[in-house]
N, C-alpha and C positions, 0 to 999 in steps of 0.2 A: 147328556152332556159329558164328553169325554175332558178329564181334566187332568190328562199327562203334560207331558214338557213336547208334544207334535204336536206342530198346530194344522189346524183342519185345511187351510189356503195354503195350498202347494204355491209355492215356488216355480218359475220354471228351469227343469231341468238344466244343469249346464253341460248335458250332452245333447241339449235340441239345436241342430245347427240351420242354418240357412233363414229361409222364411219363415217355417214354423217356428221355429225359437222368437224369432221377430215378431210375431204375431201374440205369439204368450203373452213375452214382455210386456207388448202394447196393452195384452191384453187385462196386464195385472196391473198398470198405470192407471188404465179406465176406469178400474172399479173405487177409487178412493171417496166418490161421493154419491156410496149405493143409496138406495131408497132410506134402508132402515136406517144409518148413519145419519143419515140428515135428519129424518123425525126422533132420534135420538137426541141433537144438537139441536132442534127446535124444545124440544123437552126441557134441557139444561138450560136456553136460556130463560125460557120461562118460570121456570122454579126459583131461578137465582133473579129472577127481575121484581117475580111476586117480594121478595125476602128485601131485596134493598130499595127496593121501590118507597118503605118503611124505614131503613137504618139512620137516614142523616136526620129525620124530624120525631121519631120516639123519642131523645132526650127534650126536645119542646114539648111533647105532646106529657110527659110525664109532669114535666117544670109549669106548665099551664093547666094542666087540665085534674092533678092530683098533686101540685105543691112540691115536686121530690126536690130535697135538696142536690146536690152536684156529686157528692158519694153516692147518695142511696141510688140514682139514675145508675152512675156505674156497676153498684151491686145488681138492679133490677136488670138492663140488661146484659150482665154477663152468664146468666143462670140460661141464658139461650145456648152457650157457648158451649157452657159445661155439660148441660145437657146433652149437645151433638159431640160432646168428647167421649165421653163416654158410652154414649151409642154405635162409635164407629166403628171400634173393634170389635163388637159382638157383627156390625154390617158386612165387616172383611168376611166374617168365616161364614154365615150365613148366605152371601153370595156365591161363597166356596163350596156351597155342599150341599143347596135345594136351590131349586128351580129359580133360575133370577130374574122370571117376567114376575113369578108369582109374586117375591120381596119385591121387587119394585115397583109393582101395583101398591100391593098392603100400606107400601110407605106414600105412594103419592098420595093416595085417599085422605089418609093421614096428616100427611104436610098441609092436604087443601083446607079439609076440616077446623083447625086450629085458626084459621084467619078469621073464621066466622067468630070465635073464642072471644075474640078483640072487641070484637063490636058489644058482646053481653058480657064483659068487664065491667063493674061499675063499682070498683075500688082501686085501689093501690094493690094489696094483698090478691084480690081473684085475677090485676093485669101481670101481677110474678108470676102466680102459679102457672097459667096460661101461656104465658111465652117464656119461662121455663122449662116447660113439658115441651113447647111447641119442637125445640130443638132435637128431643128425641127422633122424631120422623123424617126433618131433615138431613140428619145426620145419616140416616141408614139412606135416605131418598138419591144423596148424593154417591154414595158410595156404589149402590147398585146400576146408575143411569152413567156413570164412569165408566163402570169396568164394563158394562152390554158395548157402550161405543168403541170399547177395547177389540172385545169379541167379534164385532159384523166389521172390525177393520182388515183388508187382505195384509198380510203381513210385511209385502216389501214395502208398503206406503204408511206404517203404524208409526212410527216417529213422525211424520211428518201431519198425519190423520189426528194424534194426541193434542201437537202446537193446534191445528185446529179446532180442536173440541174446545179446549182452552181457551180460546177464543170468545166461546161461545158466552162463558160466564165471566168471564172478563168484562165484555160489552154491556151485558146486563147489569155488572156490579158500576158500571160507570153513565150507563146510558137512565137506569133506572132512578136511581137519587135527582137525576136534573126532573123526569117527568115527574117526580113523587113535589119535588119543590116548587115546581110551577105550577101542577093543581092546588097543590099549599096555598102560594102568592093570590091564587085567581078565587079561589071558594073559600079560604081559611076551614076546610073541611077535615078533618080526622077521620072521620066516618067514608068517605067517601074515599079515603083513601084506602082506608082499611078495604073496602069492596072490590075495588079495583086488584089488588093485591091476592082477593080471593079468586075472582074472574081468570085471572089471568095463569094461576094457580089451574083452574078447570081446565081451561085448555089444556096447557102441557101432559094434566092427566090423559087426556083424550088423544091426545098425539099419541103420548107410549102405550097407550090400551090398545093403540093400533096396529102395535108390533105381530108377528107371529109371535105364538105360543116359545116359540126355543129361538132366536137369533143366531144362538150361536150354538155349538154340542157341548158346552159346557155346564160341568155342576150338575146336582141331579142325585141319583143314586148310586150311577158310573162313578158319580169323583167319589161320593164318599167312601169308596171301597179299595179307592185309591189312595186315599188320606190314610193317615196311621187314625188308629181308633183310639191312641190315649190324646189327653187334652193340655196341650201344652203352650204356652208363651207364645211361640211362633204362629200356631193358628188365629192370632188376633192381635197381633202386630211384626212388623216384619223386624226380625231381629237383623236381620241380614244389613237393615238401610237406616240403624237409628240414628247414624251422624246424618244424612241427610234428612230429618225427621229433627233433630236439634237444632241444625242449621235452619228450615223451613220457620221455628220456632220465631226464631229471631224478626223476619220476614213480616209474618202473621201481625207481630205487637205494631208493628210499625205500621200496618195498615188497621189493624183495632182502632188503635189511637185514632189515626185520619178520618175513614170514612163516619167515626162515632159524635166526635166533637169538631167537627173543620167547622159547620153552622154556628155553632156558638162561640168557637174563637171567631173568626170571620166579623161576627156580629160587637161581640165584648171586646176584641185587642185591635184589630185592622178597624171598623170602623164599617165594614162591606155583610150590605145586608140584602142585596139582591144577586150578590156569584157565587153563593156555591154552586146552584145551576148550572151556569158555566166554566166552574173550575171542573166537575165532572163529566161535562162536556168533551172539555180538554183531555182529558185522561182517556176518554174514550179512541177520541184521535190519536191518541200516542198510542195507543193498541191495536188500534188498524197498521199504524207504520210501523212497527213490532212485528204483524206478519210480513208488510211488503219489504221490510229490510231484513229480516231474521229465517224468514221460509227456506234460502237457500242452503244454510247454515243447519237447518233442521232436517232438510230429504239428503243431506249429505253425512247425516248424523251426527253430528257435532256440535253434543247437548250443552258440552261444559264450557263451549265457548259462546254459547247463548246464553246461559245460565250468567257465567263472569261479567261475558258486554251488558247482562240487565240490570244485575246488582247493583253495579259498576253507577252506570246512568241513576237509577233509583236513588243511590246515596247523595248522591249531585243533585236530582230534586227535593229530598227532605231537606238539604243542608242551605239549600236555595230559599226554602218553603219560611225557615226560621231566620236565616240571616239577612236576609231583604225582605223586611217588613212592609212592602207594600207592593202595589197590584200587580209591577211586572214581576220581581218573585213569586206573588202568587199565584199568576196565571202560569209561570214559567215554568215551578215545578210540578205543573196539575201533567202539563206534556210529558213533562219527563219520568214524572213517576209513572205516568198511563204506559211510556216507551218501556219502561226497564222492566217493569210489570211483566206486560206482555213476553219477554224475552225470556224475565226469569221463571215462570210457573211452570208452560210444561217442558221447561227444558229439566227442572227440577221433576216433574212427572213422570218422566221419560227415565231421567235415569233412576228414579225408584224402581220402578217398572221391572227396568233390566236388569237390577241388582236381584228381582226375583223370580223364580221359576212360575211355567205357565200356571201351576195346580194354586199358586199363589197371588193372582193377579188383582183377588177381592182385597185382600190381607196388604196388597204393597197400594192398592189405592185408600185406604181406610188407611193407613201409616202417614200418607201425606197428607193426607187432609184433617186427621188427627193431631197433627204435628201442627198444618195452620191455626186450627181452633183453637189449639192450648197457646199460641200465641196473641191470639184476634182475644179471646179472652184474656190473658193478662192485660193487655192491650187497654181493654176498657176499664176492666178492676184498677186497673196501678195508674191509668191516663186520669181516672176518675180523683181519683185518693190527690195524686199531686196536685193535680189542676186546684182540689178544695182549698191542699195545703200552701201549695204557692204558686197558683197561677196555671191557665194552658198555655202561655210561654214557655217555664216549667219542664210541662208534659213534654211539649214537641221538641225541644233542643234533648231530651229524655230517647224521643223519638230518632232524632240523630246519631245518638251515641250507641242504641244497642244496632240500628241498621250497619254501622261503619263495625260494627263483634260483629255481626255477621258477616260481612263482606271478608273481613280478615280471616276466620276462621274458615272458609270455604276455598281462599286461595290457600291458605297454611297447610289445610290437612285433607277437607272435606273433597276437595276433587283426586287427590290420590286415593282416598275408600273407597269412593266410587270404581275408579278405574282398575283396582284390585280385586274389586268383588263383580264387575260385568259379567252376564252371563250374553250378554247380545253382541254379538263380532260385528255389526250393524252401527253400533254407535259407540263414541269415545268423546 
């Protein structure tokens, strides 16, 4: 795997004139939904469907099935968060510098293994350790099935290839909570969910096992001899993109919060004990129209205006979510947050991306996703803490206020860094 700043998928030429040039072109359009890409994107949504197919009914399952009070649920699961935080940046460089089918096997096995964990939990204490570990393998899982979808992308279609990867776990984080709550509603089953979660988990292993050996010429021995041999800060997080990495942060808390406790606000303030399922429902649909209004926005490169219109929308449905306390807010801002969502992720991925060079591609996806985790985990730990101390009312108008820091920090400073430090003449 060659991991200089040339990327393998030529361009065509802009001395090919006539037909042939025509033909290139067409012919570089074509490839945006090669083989490999797609069981890539089958892969990610499977991993991320396994994982939240789980997230909105673990605090039930802990509150019913081992007592936890409303802190300790938040402490137990943010130890999954922390865990993939601190796994990512060792995923960045390691993607950077051996073979990334191999890490990306090692991790799904791993990711699968851990569901089974759940099921021969039979305390409070062995269900932390267990899915506090569990996040280890995730964290590397996601990093490495990121950046391979980066890799088999042909380059004139890579911005626009990202929004759809994006996509991919987007859908899962919204489609999967409603199927995880309607086997809930229908078996009152824990166990059965937990199965499912692993099942689904095998597959996607089985999808990526079925990559080639190399996807892409990256990584490898090649890069590491390309890398500098000392060990520094850079190689496992991207210094280049920490305001976007800050900003992401903000982002993160605001959906920790949501996707952890919407069930049990829902339940305890609103009075609504059969929608979560279709508040994330809703979010899903707002993700789909995300691509069919934003895709054009995205092949013309223009991340930071997807990025701003998502934010934008997102802060309108949290603010919706807490200030109209009943069903049409609630279902109102399920769309909107699903729409802004979709808009802001990989336009935010994108311009991480660009801010770094190709030898760097593990290191600037392991930044973002580093940056969400440390958010999605506050998210829980602090949604947790308030909610005990005063309410999830509290929490979410909480949830309001640091969304709207973000939003202002991103138009104030965060899209001028970005556009200072581009290395991609492709996008702005």
């Amino acid at each position: 795997m060659n991991n200089n700043n040339t990327d393998p998928t030529p361009d065509p030429s802009p001395t090919m004139g006539g037909e042939k040039g025509r033909k290139a072109a067409a012919l570089s359009m074509e490839r945006l939904w090669n083989r490999n890409y797609c069981k890539v994107m089958v892969a990610n949504f499977s991993l991320f469907f396994a994982f939240y197919v789980l997230t909105p009914l673990l605090p039930l399952y802990l509150s019913e099935h081992f007592g936890a009070t409303k802190d300790v649920i938040g402490l137990v699961l943010s130890g999954y968060t922390v865990t993939a935080l601190v796994m990512r940046p060792f995923s960045g460089f390691l993607v950077d510098s051996f073979p990334r089918k191999t890490v990306l096997m090692v991790s799904f096995v791993a990711f699968t293994i851990f569901f089974a964990g759940y099921l021969a939990a039979s305390s409070l204490l062995l269900f932390t350790i267990v899915r506090t570990l569990h996040g280890g393998p995730f964290g590397a899982l996601t990093v490495a099935n990121s950046t391979v979808a980066i890799d088999v992308l042909p380059s004139s279609r890579r911005t626009e290839g990202i929004g759809y990867y994006g996509l991919s776990n987007n859908l899962a984080m919204a489609i999967a909570p409603t199927v995880g709550i309607f086997v809930y509603k229908y078996t009152q089953s824990f166990e059965l969910l937990f199965w499912i979660a692993f099942f689904v988990a095998v597959v996607g292993m089985a999808v990526d096992g079925s990559l080639p050996p190399s996807p892409s010429r990256r990584g490898g021995v090649a890069a590491q001899k390309l890398r500098p041999s000392t060990i520094s800060l850079d190689r496992f997080f991207l210094v280049r993109g920490w305001l976007l990495g800050v900003n992401m942060v903000a982002f993160g808390f605001c959906f920790g919060v949501l996707s952890n406790y919407l069930a049990i606000y829902g339940k305890e303030v609103m009075g609504i004990t059969g929608g979560t399922g279709t508040y994330f429902m809703l979010c899903s649909v707002g993700l789909i129209l995300s691509r069919l209004q934003g895709g054009r926005a995205l092949r013309q490169g223009r991340v930071t205006h997807n990025a701003g219109e998502g934010m934008v929308i997102s802060l309108v449905g949290y603010t919706l979510f807490i200030l109209v306390p009943n069903m049409v807010g609630y279902y109102a801002s399920a769309l909107l947050i699903g729409l802004g969502n979709g808009h802001m992720w990989p336009a935010f991925q994108n311009m991480t991306i660009s801010v770094a060079p190709n030898s760097q591609r593990g290191t600037a996806n392991s930044t973002i996703l580093v940056s969400w985790d440390v958010g999605m985990g506050l998210g829980i730990l602090v949604g947790g803490v308030i909610s005990e101390l005063a309410g999830y009312s509290a929490a979410f108008w909480t949830v309001a206020a640091v969304n709207a820091t973000g939003v202002a920090l991103f138009f104030l400073r965060t899209r001028r860094f970005f556009l200072e430090r581009n290395l991609n003449e492709g996008v702005r």
